[in-house]
C-alpha positions as CSV (number, residue, x, y, z in Angstrom):
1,X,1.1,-64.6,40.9
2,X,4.5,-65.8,39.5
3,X,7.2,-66.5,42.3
4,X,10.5,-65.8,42.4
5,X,12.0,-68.3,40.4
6,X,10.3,-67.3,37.4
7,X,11.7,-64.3,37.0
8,X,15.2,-65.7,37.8
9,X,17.7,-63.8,35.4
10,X,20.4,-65.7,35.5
11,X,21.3,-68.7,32.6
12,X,19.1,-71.6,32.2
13,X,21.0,-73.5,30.3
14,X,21.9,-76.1,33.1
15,X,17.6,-76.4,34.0
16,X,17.5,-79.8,33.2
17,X,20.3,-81.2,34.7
18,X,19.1,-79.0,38.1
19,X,15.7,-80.8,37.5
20,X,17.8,-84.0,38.2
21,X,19.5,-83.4,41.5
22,X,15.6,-81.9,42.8
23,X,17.4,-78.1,42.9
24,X,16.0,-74.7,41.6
25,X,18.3,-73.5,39.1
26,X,19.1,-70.3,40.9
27,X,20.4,-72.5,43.6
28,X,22.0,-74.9,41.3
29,X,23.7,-72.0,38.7
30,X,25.2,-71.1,42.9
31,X,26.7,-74.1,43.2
32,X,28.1,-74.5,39.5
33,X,29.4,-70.8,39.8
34,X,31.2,-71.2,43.4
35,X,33.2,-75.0,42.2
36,X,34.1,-73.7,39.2
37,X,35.7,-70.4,41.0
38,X,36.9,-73.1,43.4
39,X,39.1,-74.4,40.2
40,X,39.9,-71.2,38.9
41,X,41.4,-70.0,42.0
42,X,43.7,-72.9,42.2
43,X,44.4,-72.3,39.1
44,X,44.4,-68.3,39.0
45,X,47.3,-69.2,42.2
46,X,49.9,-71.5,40.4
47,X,49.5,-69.6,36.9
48,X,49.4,-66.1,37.8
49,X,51.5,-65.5,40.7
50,X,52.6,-62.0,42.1
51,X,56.5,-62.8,41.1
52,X,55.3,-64.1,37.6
53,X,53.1,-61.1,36.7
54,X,51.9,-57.7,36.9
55,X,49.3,-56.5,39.4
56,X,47.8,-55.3,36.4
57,X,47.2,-58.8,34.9
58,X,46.3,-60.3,38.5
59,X,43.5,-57.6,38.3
60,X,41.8,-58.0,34.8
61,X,41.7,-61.5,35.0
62,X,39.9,-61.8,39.0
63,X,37.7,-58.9,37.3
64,X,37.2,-60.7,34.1
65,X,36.4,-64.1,35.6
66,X,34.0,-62.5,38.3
67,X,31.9,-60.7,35.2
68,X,31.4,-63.9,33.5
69,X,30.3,-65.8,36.2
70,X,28.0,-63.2,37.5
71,X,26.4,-62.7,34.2
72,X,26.4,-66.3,34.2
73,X,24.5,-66.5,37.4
74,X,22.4,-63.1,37.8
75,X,22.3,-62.3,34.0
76,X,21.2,-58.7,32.9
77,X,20.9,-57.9,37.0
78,X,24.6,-57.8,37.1
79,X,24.5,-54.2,35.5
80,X,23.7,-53.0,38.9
81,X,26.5,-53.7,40.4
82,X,28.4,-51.9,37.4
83,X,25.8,-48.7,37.9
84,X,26.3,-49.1,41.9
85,X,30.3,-49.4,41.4
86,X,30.3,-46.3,38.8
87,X,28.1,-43.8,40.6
88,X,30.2,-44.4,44.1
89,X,33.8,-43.8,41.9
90,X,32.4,-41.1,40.4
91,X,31.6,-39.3,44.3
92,X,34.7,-40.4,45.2
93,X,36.2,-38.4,42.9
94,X,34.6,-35.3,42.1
95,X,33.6,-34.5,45.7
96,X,35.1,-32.7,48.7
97,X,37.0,-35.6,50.7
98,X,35.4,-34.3,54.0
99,X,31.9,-35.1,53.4
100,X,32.4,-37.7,50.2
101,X,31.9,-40.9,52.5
102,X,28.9,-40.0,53.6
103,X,27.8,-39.4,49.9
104,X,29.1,-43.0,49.0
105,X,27.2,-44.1,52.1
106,X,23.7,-42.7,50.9
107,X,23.6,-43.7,48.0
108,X,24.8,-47.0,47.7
109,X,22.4,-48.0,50.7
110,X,19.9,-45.6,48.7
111,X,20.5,-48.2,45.6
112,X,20.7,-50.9,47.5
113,X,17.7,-50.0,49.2
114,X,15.9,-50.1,45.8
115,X,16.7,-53.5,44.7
116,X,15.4,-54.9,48.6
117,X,12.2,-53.0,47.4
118,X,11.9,-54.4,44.0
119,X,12.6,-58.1,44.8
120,X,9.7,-57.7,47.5
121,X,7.2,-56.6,44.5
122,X,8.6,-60.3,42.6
123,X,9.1,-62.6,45.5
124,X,7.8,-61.5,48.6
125,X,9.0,-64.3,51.3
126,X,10.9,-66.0,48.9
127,X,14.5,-66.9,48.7
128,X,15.3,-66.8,44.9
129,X,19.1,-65.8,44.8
130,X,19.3,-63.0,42.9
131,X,21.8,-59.5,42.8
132,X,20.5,-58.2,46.3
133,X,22.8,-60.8,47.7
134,X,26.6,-59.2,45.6
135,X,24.8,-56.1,46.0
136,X,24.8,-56.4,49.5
137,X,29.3,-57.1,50.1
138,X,29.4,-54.4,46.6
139,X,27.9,-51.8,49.4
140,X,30.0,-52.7,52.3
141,X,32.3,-52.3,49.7
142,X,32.2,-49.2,47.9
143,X,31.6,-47.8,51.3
144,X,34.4,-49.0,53.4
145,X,36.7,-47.8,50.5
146,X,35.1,-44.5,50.4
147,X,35.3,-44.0,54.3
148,X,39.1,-45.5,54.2
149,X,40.0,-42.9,51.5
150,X,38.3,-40.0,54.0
151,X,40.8,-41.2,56.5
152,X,43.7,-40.9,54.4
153,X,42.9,-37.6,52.3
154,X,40.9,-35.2,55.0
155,X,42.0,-36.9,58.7
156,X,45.3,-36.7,60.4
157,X,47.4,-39.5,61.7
158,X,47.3,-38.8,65.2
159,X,42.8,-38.6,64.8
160,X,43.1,-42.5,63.5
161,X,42.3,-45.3,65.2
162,X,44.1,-48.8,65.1
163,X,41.8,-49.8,62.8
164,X,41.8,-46.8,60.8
165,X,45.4,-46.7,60.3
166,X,45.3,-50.4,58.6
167,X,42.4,-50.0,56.6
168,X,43.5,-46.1,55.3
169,X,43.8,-45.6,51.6
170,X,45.7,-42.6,50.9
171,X,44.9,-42.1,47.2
172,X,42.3,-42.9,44.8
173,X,42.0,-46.8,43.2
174,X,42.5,-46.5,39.7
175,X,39.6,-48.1,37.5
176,X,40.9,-50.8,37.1
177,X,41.8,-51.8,40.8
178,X,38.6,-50.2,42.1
179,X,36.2,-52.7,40.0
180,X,38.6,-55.6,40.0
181,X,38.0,-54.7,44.2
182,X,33.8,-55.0,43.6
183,X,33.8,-57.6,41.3
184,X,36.9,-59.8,42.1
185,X,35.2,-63.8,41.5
186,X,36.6,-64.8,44.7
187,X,34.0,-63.1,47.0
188,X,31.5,-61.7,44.3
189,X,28.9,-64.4,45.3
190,X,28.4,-64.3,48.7
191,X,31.6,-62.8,49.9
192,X,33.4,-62.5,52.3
193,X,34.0,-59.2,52.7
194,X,37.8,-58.4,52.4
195,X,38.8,-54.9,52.4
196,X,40.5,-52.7,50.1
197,X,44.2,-52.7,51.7
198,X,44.2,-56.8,52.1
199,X,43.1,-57.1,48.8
200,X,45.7,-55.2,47.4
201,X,48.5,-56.7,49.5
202,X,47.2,-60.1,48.3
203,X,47.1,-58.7,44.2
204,X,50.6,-57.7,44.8
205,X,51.8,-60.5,47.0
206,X,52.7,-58.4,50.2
207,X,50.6,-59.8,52.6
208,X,53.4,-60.6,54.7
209,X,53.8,-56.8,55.1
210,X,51.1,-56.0,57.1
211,X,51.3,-57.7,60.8
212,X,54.7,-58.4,62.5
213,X,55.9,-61.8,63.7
214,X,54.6,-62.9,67.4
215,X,57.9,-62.5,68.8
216,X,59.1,-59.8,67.3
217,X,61.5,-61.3,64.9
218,X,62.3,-60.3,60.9
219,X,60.3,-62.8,58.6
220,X,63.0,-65.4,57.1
221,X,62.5,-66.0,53.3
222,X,60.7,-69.6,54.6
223,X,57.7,-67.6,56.5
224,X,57.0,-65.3,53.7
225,X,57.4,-68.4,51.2
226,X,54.6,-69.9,53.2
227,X,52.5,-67.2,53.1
228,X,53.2,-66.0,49.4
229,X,51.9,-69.3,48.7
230,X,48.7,-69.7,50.5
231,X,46.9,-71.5,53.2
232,X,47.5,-75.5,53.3
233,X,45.4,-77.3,50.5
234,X,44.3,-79.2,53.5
235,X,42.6,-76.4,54.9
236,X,40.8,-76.0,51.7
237,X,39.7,-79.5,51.8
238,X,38.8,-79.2,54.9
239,X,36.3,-76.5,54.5
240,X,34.8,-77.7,51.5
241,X,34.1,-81.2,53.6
242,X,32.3,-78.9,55.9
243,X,30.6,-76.7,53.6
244,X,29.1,-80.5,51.8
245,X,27.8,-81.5,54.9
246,X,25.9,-78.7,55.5
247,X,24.6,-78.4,51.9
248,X,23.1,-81.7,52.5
249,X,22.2,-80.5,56.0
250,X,19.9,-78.2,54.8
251,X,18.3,-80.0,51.9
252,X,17.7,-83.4,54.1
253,X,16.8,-82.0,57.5
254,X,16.1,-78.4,57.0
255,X,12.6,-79.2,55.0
256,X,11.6,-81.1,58.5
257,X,11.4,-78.2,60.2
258,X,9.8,-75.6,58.4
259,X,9.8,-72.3,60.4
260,X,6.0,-71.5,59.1
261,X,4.5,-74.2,61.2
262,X,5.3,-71.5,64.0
263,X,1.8,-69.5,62.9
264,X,-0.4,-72.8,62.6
265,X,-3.4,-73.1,64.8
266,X,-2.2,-76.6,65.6
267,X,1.2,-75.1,67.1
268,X,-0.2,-72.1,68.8
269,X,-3.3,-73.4,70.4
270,X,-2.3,-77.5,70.9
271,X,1.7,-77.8,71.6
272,X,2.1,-77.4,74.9
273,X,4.6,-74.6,76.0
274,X,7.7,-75.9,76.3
275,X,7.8,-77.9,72.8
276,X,7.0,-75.1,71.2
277,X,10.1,-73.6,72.8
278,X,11.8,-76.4,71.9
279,X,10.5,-76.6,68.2
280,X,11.7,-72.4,67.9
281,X,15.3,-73.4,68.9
282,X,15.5,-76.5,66.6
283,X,14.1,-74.4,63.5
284,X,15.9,-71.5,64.3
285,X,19.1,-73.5,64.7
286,X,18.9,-76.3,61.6
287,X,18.1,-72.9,59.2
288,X,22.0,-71.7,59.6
289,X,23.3,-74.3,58.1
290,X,22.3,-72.8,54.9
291,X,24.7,-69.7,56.2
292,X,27.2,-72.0,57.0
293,X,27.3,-73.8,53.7
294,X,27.5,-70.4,51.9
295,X,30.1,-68.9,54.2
296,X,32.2,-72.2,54.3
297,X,32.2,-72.4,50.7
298,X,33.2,-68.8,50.1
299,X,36.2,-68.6,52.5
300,X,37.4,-72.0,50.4
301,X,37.4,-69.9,47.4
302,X,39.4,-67.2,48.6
303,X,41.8,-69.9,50.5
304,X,42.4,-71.7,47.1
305,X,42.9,-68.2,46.0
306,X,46.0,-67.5,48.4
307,X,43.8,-65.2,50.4
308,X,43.2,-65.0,54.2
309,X,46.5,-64.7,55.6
310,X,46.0,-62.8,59.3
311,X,49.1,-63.0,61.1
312,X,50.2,-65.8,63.3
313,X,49.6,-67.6,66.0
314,X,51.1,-67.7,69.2
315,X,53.4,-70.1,68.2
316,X,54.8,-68.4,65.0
317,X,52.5,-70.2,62.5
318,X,50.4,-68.5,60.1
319,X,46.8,-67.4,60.4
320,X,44.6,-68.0,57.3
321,X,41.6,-66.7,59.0
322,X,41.3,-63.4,57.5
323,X,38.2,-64.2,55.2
324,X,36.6,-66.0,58.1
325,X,33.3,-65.2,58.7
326,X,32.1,-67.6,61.4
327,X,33.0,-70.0,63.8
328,X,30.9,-72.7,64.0
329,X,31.7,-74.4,67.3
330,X,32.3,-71.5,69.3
331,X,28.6,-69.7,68.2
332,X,27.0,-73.0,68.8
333,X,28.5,-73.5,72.0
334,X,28.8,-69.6,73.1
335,X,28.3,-68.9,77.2
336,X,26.4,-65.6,76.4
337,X,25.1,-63.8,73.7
338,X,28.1,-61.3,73.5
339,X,30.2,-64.3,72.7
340,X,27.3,-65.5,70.0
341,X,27.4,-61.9,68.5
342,X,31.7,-62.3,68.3
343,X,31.4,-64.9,66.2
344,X,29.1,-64.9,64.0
345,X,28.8,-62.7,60.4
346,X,32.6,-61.3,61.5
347,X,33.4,-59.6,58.6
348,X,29.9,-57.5,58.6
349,X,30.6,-56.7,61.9
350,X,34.3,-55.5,61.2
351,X,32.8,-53.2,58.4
352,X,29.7,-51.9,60.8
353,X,32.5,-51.2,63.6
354,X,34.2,-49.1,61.0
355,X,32.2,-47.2,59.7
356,X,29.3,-46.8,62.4
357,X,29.9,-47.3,65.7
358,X,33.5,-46.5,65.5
359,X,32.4,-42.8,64.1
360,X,29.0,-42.2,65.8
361,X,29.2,-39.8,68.3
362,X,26.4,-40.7,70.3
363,X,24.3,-43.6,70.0
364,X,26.3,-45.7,68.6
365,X,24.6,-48.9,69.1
366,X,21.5,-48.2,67.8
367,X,22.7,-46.5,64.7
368,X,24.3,-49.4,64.1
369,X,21.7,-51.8,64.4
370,X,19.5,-49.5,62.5
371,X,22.3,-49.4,59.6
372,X,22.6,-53.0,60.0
373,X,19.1,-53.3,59.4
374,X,18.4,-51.3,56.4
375,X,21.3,-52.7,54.5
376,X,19.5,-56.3,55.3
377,X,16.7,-54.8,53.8
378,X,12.8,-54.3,54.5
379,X,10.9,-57.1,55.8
380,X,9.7,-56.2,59.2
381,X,11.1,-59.0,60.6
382,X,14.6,-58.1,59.7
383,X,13.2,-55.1,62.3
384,X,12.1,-57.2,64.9
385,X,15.1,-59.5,65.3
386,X,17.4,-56.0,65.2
387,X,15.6,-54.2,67.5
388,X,14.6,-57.3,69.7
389,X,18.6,-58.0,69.4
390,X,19.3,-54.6,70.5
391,X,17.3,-55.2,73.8
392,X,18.8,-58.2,74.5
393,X,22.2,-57.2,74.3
394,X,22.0,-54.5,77.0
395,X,19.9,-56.8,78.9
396,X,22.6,-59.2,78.8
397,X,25.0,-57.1,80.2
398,X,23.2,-56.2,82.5
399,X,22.8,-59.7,84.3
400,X,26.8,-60.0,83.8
401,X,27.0,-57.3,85.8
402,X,24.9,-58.3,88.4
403,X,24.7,-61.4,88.9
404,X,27.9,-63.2,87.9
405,X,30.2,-62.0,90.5
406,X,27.9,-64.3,92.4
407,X,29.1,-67.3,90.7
408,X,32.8,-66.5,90.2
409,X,33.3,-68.2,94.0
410,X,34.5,-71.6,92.6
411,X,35.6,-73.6,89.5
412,X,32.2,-75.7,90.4
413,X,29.8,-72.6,90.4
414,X,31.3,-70.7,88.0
415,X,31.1,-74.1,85.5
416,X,27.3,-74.2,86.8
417,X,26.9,-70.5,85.6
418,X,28.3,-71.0,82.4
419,X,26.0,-74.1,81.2
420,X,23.2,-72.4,82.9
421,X,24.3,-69.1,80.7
422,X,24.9,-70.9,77.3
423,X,21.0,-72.6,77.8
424,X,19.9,-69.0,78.0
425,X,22.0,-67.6,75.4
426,X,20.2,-70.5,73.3
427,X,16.5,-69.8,73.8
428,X,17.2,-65.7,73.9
429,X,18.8,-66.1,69.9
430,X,15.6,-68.4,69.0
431,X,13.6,-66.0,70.7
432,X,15.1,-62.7,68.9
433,X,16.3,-64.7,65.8
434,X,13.0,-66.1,64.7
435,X,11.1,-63.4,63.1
436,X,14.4,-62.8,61.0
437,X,13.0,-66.1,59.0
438,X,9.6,-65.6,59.4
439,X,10.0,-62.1,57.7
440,X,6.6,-60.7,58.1
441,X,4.8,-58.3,61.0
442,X,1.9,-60.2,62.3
443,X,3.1,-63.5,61.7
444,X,5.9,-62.9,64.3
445,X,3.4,-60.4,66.6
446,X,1.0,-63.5,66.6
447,X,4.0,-65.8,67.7
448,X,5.4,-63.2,70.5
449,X,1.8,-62.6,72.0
450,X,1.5,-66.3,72.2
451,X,4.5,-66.2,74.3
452,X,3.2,-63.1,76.1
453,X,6.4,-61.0,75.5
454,X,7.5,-62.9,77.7
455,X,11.4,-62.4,76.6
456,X,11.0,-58.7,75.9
457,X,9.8,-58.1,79.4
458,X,12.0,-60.1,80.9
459,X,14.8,-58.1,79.5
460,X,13.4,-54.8,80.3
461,X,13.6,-56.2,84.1
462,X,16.8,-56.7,83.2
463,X,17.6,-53.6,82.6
464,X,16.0,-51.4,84.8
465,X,15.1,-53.4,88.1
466,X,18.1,-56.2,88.6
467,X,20.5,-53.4,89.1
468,X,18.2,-52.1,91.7
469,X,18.1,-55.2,93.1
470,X,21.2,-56.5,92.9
471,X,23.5,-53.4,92.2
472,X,26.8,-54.4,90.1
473,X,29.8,-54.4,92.1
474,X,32.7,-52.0,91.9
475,X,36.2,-53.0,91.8
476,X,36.2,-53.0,95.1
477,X,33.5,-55.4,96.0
478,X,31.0,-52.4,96.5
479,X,28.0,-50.9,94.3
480,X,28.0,-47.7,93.9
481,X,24.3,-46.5,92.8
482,X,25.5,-43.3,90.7
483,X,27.7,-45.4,89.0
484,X,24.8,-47.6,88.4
485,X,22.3,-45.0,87.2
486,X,25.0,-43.7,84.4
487,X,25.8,-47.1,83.4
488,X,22.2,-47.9,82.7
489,X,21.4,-44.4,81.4
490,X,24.0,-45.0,79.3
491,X,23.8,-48.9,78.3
492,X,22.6,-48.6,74.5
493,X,25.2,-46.3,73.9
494,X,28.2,-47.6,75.4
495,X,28.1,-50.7,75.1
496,X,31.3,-52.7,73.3
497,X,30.4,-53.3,69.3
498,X,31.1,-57.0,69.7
499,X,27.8,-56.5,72.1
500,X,26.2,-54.2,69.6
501,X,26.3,-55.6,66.2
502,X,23.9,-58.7,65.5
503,X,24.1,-59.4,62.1
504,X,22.2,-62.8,61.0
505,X,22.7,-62.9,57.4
């Protein structure tokens, strides 16, 4: 049967020179399409200002660039994000505002859901780039612009949230803003995700407008100077250094590690226990630096852009992490898996907080994984890992509960609890994390009974016998058992989003 690759849409004109470096063109046409948006957005910056020109022109041109470098890279396939973009304007538009997000919502998952099947007929287990990736950021999208335009045509003010007030839109995009929104060159590759109202404010050169100085204080001319003109070219630099390493990362060390050795006889029935531990949290962990490569390379573009202006800092200084979607050393070095979950995949998690677990009314976390999941797609390890996440996270609020109070005594103990807590945050993401890469069902079932479940039992004990046997405290330094009941009763569903949302690609 034909893999992947040959059935790769995109241009080949650049084959032989990708046979040179050792890359598969998809992956090389990636590369060739994200450095020359890299110049582009310099150049889009210092030529076609907001004083200089019309929104109107800023538009076209992000929309024409991102067309030609999508056919360029996904060839014919790039129609579906046309048909995806049309069908969702078209409900957002002709149908009652009250129910139209939903209608977006459907559909584009229902046409997104499509394309996950049909790459599984052409390259099951395969990692040929092709639209499902753009398709993926044109759903989050065409959905957060249809559940932003619910908020500002069939909700009040006073029913908003915080969040809702920023992001509401409170009439229809035209056309022409709508599409250059889906298929803007900055993030049409692999994102990230910027909404609707930040991308307008950057089109029109207003970002200052929407957060207030630190201190309270009217923005001088020199503050919004520095902001109208972008983030620090050393910033840009900075991230594209990064983004280098890690693309040599993964093609040097990655290959070492292979995440398939994990179903060998040799591994399963020879490596004693403990390597084999030790050889899931290696592979687990050397495999997202493909992420961070991606990611890294993304926010650059939109940084060279002028985008990704977030307010300031503490001390007055602009924020340019807007279009951030991770942060490497803190998810590397995270205490606990709520802190792993806070920083990694931000932007998907801003866009599943606002549209699913900020609106559910009752099991909010696990519609939101179960969202989450879907729009990743259908491999049934995208299932385990979600699922197996969702465990995990009430499991590991469940031992904050309970047993940390214990270890909040001194500066020494609570140090002790910490590095104890960031070892287990390590091997409970390998443990949950692994079938995400290994994609299929009995591959990862063969893996987990090898282990004997051992992590999914452990965090059912978690849940419901550590509370009886070490009841969370009160305010007061007392447990209170009804207290306790509701709060597990409850766990899955009240849980804070940074705990529920466990987004690994």
């Amino acid at each position: 049967m034909a893999n992947g690759r040959d059935f790769y849409a995109g241009s080949r004109a650049f084959e032989w020179l990708a046979m040179l470096v050792g890359l598969p063109i998809d992956q090389f046409n990636f590369l060739i399409c994200q450095f020359i948006a890299l110049m582009l957005a310099i150049v889009y910056k210092k030529v076609l200002p907001p004083n200089k020109v019309t929104p109107q022109v800023r538009h076209t041109v992000a929309l024409l660039i991102g067309i030609v470098l999508g056919y360029f890279c996904f060839g014919h396939q790039i129609s579906h994000l046309c048909l995806l973009g049309t069908i969702s304007y078209i409900i957002m538009n002709s149908i009652n505002p009250q129910i139209m997000h939903r209608g977006v919502l459907f559909v584009a998952l229902l046409y997104l859901s499509s394309l996950h099947l049909l790459r599984l007929t052409y390259d099951y287990g395969g990692w040929t780039l092709d639209i499902t990736g753009p398709a993926m950021i044109a759903t989050q999208k065409v959905s957060s612009v249809a559940f932003s335009l619910h908020d500002g045509l069939a909700r009040s003010e006073e029913n908003l949230s915080l969040d809702q007030k920023r992001y509401v839109i409170r009439q229809s995009p035209s056309v022409l803003e709508f599409f250059s929104y889906i298929f803007h060159f900055q993030g049409l590759m692999c994102g990230p995700l910027m909404f609707y109202n930040d991308y307008i404010t950057f089109i029109e050169g207003k970002s200052y407008n929407r957060v207030k100085h630190p201190q309270g204080q009217a923005l001088d001319e020199t503050t919004k100077y520095l902001i109208f003109q972008g983030p620090p070219l050393e910033q840009v630099i900075q991230k594209i250094t990064v983004s280098i390493f890690f693309a040599l990362f993964l093609v040097i060390i990655v290959p070492h590690f292979p995440i398939t050795y994990l179903t060998e006889e040799k591994f399963l029935n020879e490596t004693p226990w403990l390597s084999q531990m030790f050889y899931i949290i290696v592979a687990t962990s050397v495999v997202r630096s493909k992420y961070y490569h991606a990611w890294l390379l993304g926010e650059a573009v939109c940084n060279a852009a002028g985008q990704g202006f977030n307010g300031f800092t503490s001390g007055g200084q602009p924020r340019w992490d807007l279009m951030s979607n991770v942060d490497i050393v803190r998810f590397e070095m995270s205490v606990n898996f709520r802190e792993s979950l806070e920083t990694w995949n931000k932007t998907t998690q801003v866009w599943l907080k606002s549209i699913a677990y900020d609106r559910a009314a009752s099991h909010k976390t696990l519609l939101t994984y179960i969202l989450s999941a879907i729009w990743h797609g259908f491999y049934p390890g995208y299932y385990f890992t979600f699922l197996g996440g969702a465990l995990l996270t009430v499991a590991a609020r469940s031992v904050r509960r309970s047993v940390r109070p214990y270890f909040q005594t001194s500066k020494p103990i609570s140090v002790f609890y910490d590095i104890l807590s960031c070892l287990a945050t390590r091997v409970a993401l390998a443990y949950i994390v692994f079938p995400f890469i290994l994609l299929e069902s009995m591959a990862s079932l063969k893996v987990y009974w090898n282990f004997y479940f051992l992590g999914h039992i452990i965090a059912l004990l978690a849940i419901f016998v550590l509370p009886i046997v070490l009841p969370p405290q009160t305010k007061s330094g007392k447990s209170s058992s009804a207290e306790n009941d509701q709060r597990i009763s409850s766990a899955s569903d009240t849980s804070c989003f940074s705990q529920a949302t466990a987004s690994f690609s």
